[in-house]
PDB file with one MODEL, atoms N, CA, C and O in Angstrom:
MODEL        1
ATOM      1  N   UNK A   1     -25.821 -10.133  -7.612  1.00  0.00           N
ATOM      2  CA  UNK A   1     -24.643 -10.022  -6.764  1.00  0.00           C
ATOM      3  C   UNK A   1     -24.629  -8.627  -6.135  1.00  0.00           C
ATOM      4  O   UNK A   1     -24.727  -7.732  -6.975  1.00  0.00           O
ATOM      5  N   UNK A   2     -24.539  -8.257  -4.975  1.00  0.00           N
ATOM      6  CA  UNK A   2     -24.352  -7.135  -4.341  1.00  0.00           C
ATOM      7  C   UNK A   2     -23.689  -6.362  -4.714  1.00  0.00           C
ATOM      8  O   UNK A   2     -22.872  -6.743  -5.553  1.00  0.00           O
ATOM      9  N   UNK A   3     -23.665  -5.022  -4.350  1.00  0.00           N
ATOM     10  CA  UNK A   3     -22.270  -4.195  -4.800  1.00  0.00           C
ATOM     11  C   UNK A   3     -21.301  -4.213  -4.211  1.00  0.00           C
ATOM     12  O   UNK A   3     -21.111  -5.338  -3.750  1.00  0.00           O
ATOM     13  N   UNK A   4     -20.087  -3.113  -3.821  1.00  0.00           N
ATOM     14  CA  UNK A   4     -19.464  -3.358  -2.791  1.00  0.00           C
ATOM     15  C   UNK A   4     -19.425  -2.978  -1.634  1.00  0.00           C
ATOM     16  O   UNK A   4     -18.625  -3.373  -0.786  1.00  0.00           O
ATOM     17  N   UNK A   5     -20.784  -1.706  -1.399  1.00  0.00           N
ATOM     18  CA  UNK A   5     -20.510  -1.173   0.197  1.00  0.00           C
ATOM     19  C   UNK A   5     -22.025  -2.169   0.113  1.00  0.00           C
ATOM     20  O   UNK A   5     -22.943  -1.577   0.681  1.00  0.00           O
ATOM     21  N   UNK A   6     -22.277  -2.987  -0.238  1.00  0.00           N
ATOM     22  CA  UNK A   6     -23.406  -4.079   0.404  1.00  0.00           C
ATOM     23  C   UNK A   6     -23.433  -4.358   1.842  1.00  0.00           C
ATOM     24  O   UNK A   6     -22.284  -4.693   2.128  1.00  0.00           O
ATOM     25  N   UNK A   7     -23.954  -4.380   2.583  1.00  0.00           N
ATOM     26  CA  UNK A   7     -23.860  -4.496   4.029  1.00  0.00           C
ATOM     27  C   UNK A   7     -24.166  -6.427   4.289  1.00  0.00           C
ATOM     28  O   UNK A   7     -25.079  -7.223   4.065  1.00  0.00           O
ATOM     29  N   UNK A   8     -22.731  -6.461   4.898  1.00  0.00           N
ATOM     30  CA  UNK A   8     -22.460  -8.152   5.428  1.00  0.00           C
ATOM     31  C   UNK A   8     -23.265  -8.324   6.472  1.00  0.00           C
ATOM     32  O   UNK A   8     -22.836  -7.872   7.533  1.00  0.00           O
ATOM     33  N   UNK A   9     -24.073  -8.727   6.484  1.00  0.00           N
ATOM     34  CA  UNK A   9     -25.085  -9.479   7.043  1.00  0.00           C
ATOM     35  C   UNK A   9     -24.678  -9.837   8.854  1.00  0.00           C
ATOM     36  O   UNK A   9     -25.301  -9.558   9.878  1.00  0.00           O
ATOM     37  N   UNK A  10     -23.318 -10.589   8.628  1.00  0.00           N
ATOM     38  CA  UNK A  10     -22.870 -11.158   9.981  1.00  0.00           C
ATOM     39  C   UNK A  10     -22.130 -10.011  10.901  1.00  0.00           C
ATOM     40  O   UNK A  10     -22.165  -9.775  12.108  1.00  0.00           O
ATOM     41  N   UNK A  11     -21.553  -9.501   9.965  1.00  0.00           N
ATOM     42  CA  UNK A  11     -20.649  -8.178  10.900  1.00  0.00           C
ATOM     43  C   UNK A  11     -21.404  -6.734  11.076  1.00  0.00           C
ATOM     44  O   UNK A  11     -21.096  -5.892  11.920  1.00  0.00           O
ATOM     45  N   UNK A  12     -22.486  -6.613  10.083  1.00  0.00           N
ATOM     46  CA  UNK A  12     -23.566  -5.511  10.299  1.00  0.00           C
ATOM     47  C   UNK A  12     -22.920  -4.019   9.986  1.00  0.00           C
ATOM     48  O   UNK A  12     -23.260  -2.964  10.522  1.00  0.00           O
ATOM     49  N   UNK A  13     -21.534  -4.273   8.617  1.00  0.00           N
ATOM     50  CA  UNK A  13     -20.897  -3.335   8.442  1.00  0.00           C
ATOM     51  C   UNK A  13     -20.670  -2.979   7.108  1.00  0.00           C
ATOM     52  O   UNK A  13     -20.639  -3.953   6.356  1.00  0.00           O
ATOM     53  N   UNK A  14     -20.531  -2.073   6.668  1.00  0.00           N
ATOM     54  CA  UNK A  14     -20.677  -1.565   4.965  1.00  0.00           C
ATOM     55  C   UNK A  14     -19.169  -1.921   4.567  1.00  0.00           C
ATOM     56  O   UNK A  14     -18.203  -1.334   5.053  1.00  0.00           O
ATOM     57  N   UNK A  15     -19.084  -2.900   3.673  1.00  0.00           N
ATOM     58  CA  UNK A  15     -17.883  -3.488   2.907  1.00  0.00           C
ATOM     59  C   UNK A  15     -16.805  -1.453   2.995  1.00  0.00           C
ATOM     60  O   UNK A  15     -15.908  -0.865   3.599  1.00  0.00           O
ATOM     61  N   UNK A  16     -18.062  -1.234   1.647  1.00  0.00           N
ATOM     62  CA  UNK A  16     -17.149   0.280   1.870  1.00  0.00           C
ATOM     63  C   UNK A  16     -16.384   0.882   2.763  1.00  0.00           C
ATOM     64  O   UNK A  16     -15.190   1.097   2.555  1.00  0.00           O
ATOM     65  N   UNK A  17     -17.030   1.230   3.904  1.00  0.00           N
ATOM     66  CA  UNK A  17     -16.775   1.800   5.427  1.00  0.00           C
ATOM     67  C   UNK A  17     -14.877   1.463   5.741  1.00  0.00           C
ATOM     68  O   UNK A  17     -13.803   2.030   5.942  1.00  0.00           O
ATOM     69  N   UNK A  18     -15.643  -0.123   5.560  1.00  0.00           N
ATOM     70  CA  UNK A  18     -14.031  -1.217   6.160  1.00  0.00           C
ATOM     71  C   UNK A  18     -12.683  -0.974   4.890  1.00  0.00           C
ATOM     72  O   UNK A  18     -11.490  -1.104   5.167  1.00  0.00           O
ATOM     73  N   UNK A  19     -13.219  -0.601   3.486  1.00  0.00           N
ATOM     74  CA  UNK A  19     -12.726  -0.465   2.638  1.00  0.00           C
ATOM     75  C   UNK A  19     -11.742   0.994   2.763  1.00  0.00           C
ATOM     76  O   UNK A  19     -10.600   1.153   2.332  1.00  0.00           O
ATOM     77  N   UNK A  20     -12.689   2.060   3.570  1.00  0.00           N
ATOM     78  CA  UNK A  20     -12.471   3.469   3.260  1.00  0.00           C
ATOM     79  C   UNK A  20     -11.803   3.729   4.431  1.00  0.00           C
ATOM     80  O   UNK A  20     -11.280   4.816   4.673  1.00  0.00           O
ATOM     81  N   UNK A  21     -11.792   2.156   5.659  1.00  0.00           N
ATOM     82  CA  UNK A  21     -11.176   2.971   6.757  1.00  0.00           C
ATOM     83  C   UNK A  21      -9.736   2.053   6.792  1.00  0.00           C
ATOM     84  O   UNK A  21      -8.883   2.127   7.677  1.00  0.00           O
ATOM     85  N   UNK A  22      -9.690   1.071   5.462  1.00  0.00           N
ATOM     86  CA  UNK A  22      -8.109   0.780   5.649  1.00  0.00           C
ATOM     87  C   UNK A  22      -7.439   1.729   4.859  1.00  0.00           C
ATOM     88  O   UNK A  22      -6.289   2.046   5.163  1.00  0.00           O
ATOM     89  N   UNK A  23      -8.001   2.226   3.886  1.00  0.00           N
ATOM     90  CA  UNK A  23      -7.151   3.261   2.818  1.00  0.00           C
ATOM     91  C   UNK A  23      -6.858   4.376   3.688  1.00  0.00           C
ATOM     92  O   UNK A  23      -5.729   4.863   3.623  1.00  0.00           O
ATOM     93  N   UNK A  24      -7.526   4.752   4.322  1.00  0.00           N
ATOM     94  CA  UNK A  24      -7.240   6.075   5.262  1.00  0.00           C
ATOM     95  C   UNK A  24      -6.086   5.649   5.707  1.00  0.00           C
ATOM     96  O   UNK A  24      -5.024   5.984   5.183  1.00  0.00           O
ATOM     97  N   UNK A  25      -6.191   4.683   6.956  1.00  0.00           N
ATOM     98  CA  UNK A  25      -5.409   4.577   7.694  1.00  0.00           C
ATOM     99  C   UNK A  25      -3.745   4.241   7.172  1.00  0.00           C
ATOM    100  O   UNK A  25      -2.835   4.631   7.904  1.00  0.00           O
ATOM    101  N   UNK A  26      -3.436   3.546   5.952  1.00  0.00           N
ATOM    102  CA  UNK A  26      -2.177   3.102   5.193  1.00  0.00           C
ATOM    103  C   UNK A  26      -2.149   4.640   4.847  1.00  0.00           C
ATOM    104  O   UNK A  26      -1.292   5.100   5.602  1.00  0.00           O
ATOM    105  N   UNK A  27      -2.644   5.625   4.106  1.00  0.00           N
ATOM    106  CA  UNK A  27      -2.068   6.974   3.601  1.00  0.00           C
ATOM    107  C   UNK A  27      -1.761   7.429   5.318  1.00  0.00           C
ATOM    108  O   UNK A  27      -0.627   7.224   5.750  1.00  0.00           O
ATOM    109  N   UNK A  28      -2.389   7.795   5.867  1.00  0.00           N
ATOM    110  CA  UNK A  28      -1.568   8.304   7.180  1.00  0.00           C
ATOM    111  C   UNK A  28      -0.634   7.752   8.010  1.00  0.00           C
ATOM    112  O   UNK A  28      -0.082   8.394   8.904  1.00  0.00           O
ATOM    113  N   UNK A  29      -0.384   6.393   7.727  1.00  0.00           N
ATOM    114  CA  UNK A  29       0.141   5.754   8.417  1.00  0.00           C
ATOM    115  C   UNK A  29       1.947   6.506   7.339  1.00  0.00           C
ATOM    116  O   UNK A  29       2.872   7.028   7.962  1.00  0.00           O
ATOM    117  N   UNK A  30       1.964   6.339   5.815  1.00  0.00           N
ATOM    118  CA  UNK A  30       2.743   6.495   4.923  1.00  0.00           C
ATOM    119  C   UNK A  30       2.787   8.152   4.955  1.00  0.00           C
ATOM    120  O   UNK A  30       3.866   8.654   4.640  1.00  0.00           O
ATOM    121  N   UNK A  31       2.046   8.757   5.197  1.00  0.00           N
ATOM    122  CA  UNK A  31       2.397  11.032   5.563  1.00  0.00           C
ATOM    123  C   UNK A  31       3.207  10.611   6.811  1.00  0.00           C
ATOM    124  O   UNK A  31       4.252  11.255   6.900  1.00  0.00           O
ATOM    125  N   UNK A  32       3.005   9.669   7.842  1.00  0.00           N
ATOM    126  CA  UNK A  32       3.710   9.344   9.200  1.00  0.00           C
ATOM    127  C   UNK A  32       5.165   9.010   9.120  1.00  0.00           C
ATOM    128  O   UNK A  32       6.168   9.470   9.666  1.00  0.00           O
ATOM    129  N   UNK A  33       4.967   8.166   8.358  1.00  0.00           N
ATOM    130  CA  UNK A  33       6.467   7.464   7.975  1.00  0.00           C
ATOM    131  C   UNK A  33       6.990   8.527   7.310  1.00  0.00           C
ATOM    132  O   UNK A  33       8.116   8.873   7.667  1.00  0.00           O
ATOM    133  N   UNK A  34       6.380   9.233   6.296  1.00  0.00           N
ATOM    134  CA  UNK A  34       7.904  10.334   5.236  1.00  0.00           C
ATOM    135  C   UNK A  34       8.336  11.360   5.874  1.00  0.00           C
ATOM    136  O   UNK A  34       9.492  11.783   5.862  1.00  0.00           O
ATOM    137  N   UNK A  35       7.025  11.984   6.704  1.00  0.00           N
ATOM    138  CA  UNK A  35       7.657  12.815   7.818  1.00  0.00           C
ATOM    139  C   UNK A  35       8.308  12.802   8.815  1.00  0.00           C
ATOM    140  O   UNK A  35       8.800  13.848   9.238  1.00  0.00           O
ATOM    141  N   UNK A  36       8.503  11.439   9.540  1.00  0.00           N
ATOM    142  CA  UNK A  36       9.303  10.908  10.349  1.00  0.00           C
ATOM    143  C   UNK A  36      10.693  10.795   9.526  1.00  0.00           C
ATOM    144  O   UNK A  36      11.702  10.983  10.204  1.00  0.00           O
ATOM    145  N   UNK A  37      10.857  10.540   8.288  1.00  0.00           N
ATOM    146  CA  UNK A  37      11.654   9.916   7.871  1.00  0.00           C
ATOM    147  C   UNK A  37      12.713  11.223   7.481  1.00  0.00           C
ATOM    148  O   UNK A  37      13.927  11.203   7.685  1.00  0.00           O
ATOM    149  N   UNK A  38      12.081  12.153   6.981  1.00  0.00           N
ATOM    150  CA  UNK A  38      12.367  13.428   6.360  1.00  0.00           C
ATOM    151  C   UNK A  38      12.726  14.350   7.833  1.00  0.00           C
ATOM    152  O   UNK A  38      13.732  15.041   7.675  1.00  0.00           O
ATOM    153  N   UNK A  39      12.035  14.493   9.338  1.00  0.00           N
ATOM    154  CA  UNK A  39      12.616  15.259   9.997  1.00  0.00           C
ATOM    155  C   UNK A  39      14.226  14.242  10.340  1.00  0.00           C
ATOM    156  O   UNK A  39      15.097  14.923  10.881  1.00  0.00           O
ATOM    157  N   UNK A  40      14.487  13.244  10.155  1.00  0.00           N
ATOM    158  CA  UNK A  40      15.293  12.515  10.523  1.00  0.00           C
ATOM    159  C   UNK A  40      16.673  12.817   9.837  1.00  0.00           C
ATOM    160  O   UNK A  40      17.761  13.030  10.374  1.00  0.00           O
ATOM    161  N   UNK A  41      16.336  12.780   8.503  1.00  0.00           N
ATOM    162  CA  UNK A  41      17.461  12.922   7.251  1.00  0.00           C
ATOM    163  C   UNK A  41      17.557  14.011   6.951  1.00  0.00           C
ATOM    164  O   UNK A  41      18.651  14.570   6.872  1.00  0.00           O
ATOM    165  N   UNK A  42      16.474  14.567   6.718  1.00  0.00           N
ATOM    166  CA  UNK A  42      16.248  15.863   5.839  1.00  0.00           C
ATOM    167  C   UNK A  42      15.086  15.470   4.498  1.00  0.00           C
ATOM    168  O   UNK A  42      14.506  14.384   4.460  1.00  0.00           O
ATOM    169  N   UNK A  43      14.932  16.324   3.679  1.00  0.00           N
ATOM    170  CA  UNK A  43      13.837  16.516   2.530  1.00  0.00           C
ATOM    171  C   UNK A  43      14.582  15.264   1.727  1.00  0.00           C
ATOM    172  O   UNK A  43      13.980  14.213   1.506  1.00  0.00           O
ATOM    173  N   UNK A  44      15.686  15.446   1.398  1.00  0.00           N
ATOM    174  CA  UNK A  44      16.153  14.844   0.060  1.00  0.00           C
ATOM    175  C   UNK A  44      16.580  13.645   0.020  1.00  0.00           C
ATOM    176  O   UNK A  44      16.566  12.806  -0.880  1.00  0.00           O
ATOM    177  N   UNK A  45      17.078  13.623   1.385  1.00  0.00           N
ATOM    178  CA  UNK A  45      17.936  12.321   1.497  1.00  0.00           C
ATOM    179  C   UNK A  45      16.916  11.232   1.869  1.00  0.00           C
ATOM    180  O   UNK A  45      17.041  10.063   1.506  1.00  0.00           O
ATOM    181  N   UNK A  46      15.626  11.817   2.819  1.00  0.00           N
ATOM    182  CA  UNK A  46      14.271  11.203   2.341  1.00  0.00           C
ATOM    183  C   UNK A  46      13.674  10.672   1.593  1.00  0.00           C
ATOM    184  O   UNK A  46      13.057   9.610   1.677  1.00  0.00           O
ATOM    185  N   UNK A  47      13.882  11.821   0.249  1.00  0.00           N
ATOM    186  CA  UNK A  47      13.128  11.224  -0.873  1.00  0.00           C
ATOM    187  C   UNK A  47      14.220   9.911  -1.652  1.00  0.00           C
ATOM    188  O   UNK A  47      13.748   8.863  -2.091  1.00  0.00           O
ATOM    189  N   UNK A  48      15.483  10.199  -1.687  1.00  0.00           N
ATOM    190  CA  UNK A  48      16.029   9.059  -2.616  1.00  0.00           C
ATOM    191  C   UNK A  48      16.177   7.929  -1.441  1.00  0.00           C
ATOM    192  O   UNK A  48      16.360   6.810  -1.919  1.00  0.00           O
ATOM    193  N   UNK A  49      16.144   7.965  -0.184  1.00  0.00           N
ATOM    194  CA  UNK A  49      15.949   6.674   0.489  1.00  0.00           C
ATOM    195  C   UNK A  49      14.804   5.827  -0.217  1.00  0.00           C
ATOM    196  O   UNK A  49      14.957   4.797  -0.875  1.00  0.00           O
ATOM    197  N   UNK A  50      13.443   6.598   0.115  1.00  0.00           N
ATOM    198  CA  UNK A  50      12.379   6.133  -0.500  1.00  0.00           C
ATOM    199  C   UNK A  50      12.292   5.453  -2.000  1.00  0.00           C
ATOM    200  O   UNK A  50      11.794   4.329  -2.060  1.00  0.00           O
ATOM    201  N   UNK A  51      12.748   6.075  -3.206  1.00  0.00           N
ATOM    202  CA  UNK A  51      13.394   5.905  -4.687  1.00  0.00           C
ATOM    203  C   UNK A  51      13.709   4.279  -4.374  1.00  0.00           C
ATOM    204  O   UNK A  51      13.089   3.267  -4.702  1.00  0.00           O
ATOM    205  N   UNK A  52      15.431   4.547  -3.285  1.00  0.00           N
ATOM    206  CA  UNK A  52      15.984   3.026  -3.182  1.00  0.00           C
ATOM    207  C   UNK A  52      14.680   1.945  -2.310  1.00  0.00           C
ATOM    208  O   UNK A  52      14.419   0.758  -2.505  1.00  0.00           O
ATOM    209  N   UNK A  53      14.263   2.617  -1.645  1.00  0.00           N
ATOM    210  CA  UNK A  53      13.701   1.546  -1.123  1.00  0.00           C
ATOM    211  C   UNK A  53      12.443   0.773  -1.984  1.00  0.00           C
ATOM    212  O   UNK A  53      12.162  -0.425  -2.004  1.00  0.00           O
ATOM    213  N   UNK A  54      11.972   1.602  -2.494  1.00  0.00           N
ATOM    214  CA  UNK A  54      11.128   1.463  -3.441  1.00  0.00           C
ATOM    215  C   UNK A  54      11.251   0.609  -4.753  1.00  0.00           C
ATOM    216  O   UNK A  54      10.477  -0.232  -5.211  1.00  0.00           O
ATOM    217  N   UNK A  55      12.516   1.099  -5.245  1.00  0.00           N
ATOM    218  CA  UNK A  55      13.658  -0.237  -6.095  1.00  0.00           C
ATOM    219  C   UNK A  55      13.779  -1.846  -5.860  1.00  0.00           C
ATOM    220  O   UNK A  55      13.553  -2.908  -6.439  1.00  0.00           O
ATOM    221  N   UNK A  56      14.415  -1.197  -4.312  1.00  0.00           N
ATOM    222  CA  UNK A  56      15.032  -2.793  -3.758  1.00  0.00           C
ATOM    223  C   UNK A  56      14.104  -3.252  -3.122  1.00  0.00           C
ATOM    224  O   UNK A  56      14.545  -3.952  -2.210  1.00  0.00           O
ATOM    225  N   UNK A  57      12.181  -3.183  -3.154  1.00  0.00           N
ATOM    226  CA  UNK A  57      11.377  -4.294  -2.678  1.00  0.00           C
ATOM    227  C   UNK A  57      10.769  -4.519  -4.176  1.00  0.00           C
ATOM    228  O   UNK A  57       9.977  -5.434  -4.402  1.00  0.00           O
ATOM    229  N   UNK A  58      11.103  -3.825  -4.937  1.00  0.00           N
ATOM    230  CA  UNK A  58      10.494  -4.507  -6.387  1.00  0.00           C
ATOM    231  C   UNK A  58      11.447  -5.516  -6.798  1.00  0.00           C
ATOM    232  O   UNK A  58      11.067  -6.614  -7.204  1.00  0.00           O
ATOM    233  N   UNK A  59      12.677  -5.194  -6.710  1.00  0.00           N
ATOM    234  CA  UNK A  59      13.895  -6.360  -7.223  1.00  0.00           C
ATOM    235  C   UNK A  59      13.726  -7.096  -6.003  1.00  0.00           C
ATOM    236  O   UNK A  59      14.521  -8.035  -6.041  1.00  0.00           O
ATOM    237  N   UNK A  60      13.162  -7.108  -5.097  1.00  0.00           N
ATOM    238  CA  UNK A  60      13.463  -8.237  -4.356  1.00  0.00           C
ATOM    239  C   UNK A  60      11.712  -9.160  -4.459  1.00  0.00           C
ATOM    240  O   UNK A  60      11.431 -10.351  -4.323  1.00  0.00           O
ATOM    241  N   UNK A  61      11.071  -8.251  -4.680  1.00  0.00           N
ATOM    242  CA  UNK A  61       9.572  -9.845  -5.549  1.00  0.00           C
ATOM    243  C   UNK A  61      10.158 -10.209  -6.358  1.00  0.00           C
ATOM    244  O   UNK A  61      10.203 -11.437  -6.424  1.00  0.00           O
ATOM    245  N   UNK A  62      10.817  -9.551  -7.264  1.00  0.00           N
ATOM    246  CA  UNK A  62      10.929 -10.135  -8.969  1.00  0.00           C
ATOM    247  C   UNK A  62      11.738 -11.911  -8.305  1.00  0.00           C
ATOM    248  O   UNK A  62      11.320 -13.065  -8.400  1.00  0.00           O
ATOM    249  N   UNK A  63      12.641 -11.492  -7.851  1.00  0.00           N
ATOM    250  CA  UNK A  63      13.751 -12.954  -7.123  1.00  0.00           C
ATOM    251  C   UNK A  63      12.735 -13.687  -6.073  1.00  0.00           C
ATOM    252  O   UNK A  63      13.046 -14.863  -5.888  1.00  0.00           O
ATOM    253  N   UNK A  64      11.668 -13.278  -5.399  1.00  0.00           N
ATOM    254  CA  UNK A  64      11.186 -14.214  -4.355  1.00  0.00           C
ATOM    255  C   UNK A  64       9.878 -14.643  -5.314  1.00  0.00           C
ATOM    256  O   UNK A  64       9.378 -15.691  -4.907  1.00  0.00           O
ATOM    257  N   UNK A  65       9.248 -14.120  -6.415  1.00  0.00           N
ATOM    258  CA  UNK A  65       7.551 -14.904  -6.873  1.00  0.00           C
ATOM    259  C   UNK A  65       8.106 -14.356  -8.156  1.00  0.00           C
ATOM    260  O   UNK A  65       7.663 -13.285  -8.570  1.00  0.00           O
ATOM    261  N   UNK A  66       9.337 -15.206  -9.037  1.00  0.00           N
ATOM    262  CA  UNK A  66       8.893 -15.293 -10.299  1.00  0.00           C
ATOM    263  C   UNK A  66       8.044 -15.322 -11.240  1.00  0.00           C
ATOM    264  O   UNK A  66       8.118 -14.612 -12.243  1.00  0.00           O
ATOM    265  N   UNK A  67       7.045 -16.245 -10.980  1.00  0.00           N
ATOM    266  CA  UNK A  67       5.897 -16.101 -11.687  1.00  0.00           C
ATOM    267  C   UNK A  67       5.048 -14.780 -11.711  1.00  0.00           C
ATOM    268  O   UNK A  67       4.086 -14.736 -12.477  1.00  0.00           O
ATOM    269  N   UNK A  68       5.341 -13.724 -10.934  1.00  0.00           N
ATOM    270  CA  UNK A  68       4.919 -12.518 -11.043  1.00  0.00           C
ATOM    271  C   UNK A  68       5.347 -11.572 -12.792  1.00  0.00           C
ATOM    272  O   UNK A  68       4.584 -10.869 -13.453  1.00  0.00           O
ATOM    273  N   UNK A  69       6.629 -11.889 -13.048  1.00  0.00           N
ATOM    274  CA  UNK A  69       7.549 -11.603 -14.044  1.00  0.00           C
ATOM    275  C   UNK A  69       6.612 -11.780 -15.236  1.00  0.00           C
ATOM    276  O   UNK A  69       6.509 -10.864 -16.052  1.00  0.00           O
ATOM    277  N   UNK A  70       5.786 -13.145 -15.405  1.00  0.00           N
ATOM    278  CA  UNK A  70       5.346 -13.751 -16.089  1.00  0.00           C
ATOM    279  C   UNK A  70       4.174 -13.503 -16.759  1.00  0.00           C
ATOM    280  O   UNK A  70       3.873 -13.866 -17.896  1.00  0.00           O
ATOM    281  N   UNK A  71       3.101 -12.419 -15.439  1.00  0.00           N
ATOM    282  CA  UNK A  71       1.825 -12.180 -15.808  1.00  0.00           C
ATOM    283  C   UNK A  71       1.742 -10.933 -17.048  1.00  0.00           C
ATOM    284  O   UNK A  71       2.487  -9.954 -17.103  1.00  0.00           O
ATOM    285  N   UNK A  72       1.150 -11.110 -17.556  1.00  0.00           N
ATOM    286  CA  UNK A  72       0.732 -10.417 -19.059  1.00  0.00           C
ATOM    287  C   UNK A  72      -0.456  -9.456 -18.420  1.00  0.00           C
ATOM    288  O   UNK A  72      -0.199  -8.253 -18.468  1.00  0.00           O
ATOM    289  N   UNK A  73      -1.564  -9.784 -17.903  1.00  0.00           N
ATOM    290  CA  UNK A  73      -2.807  -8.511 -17.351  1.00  0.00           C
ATOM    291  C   UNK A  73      -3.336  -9.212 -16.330  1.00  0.00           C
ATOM    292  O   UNK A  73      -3.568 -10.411 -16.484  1.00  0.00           O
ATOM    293  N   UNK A  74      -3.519  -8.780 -15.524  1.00  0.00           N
ATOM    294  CA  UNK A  74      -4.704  -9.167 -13.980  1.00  0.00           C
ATOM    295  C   UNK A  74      -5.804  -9.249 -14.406  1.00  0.00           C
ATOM    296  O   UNK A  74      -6.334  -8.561 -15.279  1.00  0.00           O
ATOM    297  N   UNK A  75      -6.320 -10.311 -13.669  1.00  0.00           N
ATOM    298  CA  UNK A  75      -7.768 -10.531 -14.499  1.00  0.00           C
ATOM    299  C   UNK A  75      -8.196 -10.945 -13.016  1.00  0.00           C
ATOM    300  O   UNK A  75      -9.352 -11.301 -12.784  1.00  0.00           O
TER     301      UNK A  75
ENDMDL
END
C-alpha cells in the first residue's frame, strides 16, 4: 500500500502537497478570521466570543449526530 504523499497517478499530484496545502490554507484562513474578529471587538471580547462559539457548535453536534455521544475510540 503506498504511503501518503504517494503520487496519484491520475491527478499527477503528491497526496501530501494537497494535504499540506489545505492545512495551510484553514490556519490562515482562522489568523484571518481572529484578527478580523479581534480588530472588530477588541482582544477579549474576541476571545470569549470564540470560547462561546466554540461551546455552542459542540452542543449543537451533540443534538444533531447523537450517535457521536456514543463513540468510545476512532478506529
Amino acid at each position: 500500500m503506498p504511503g501518503r504523499a504517494a503520487v496519484d497517478k491520475q491527478a499527477g499530484v503528491s497526496h501530501g502537497a494537497v494535504n499540506f496545502l489545505f492545512i495551510n490554507a484553514s490556519n490562515q484562513l482562522g489568523q484571518f478570521e481572529s484578527g478580523l474578529t479581534a480588530a472588530l471587538f477588541g482582544a477579549m471580547p474576541a476571545a470569549v466570543l470564540g470560547g462561546v462559539g466554540t461551546i455552542a457548535v459542540a452542543l449543537l453536534w451533540m443534538k444533531l449526530f447523537p450517535s457521536l455521544r456514543k463513540v468510545e475510540r476512532l478506529e
